[in-house]
N, C-alpha and C positions, 0 to 999 in steps of 0.2 A: 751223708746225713744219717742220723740215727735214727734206726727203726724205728716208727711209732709216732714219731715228730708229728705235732700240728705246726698247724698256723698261729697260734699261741704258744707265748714262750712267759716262762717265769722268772725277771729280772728283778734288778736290785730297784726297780723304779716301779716293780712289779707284776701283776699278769700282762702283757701287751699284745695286738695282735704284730702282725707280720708289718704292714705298712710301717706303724713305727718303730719298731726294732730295726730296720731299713736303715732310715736315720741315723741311730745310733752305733749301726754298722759301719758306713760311711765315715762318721766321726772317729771310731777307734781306728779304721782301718789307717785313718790320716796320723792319726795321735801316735801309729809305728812306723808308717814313711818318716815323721819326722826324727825318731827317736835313730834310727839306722841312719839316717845323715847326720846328725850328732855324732853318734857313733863312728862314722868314718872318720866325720873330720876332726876330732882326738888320736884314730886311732885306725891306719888302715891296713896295719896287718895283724891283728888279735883274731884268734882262729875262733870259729862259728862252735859252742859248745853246749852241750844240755841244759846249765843254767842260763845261756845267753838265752835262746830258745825261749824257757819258760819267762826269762822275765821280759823280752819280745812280745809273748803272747796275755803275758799279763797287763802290760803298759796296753795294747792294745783294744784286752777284751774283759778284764779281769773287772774293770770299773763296772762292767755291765752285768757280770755273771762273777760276782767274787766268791761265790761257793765253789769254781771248780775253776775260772778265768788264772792263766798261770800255772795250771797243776796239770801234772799228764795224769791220764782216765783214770780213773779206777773202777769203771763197768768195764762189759765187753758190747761191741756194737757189729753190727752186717751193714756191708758197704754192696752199694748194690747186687743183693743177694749174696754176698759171699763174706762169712767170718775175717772180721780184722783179725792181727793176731792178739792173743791173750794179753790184756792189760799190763798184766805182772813182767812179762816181758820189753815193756813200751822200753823202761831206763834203758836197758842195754841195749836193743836194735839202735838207740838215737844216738847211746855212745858210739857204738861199731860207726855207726852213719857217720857221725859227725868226724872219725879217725879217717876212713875210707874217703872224706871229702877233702879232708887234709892232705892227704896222698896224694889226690887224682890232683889236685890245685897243683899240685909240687911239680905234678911229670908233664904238665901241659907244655906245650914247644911254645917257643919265644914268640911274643908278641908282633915278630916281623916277618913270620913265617908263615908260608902262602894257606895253611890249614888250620892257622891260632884258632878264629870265630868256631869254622864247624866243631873244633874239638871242642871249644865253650859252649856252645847250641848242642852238643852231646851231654856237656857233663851236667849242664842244667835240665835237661830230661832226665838221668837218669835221678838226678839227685828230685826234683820235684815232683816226680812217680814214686821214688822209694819213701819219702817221706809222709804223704798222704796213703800210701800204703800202709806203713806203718800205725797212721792214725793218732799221736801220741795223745792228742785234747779231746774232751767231749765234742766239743766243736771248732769249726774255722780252721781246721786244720790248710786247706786248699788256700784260703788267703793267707796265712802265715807260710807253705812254702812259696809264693807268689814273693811275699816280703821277702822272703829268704836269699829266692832268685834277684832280687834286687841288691842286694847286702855283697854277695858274692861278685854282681857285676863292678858297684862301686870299688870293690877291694881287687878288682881286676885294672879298673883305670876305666870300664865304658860306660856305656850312660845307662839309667834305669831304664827296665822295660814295661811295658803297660801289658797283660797277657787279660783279652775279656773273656771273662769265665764268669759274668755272677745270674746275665738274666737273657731268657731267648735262645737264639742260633747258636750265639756263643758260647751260653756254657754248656748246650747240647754238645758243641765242636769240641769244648774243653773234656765231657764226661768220656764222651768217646776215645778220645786221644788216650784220655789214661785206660780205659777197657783197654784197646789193644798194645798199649805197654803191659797191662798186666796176664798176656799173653808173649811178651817180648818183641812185640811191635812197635818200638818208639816211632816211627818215621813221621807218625801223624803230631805229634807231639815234639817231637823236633822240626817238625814246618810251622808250625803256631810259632815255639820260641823263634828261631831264625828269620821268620817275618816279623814279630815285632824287636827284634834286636836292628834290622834291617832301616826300618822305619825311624827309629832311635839314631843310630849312626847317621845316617842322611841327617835327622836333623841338627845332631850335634857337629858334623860339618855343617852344614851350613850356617848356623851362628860363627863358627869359627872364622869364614869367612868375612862374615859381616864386622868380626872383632870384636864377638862374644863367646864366652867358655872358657876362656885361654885362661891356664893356670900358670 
């Protein structure tokens, strides 16, 4: 969150409070599930890239916030108490990020190999800690790597995962998990993803069984 934030926000629908920005949270958040399923099924191995990104977070959020919705910052913001990095810098940490995902995707061990998941339950923490780390948008950065991590699983071949982070316990569990990443603690943060990957799998066996899913 950006220091200073109310509970009012200044949209293209105008001042609103918090309740209905909710709403139209909700809606964008749906309006990028759909667009990353599209996206796969044209296309499932186009690599995750800075434009993809921005125009990810524009489809998503841009309708609501077109003054900055789609554009990496260009303020600097404090993430719970502690400086994001400098703006000017966002292009190239997302580039590096984005090259560096490319990589890790490449040297992950075959999909039949008794360690595949935990390596994927690694590299989804580390890549949805470095990313919100980063910070690249004024906002919604945490639900765009959230979509991210979904985008990644599709183009893995598993199913999406639901990770709750927006209100309560949850995204208390969610703020915390990333503090102690950003101490190099993933582990809390790799039991969030791994249980709901966990939860995911199970259910996509079980349709399978029933003689639903099968491609």
């Amino acid at each position: 969150m950006i220091k200073g934030a109310t509970s009012y926000k200044e949209t293209k629908f105008g001042i609103i409070p918090r309740h209905k920005l909710v709403k139209l949270e909700i809606l964008g958040t749906k309006k990028g599930h759909e667009f990353i399923h599209n996206l796969v099924k044209k296309d499932t191995s186009a690599p995750i890239t800075p434009d993809l990104i921005k125009k990810l977070h524009k489809i998503s959020f841009g309708w609501i916030f077109p003054e900055w919705g789609g554009q990496f910052r260009k303020i600097q913001v404090t993430l719970s108490g502690k400086e994001a990095p400098e703006y000017f810098k966002v292009h190239e940490l997302i580039t590096n990020l984005c090259e560096d995902l490319r990589v890790r995707l490449k040297h992950l061990p075959k999909s039949s190999e008794k360690d595949y998941i935990d390596k994927v339950v690694k590299l989804l923490s580390w890549f949805q800690h470095r990313f919100v780390f980063i910070h690249p948008f004024n906002d919604y950065n945490g639900r765009t790597a959230r979509m991210l991590t979904i985008l990644i699983l599709l183009r893995l071949n598993l199913p999406p995962i639901e990770i709750m982070a927006e209100t309560g316990s949850d995204r208390k569990k969610y703020i915390t998990a990333m503090q102690k990443a950003d101490d190099g603690n993933y582990s809390l943060l790799e039991g969030l993803i791994a249980q709901s990957l966990t939860e995911a799998l199970e259910k996509y066996r079980e349709l399978q069984d029933k003689g639903f899913g099968k491609r």
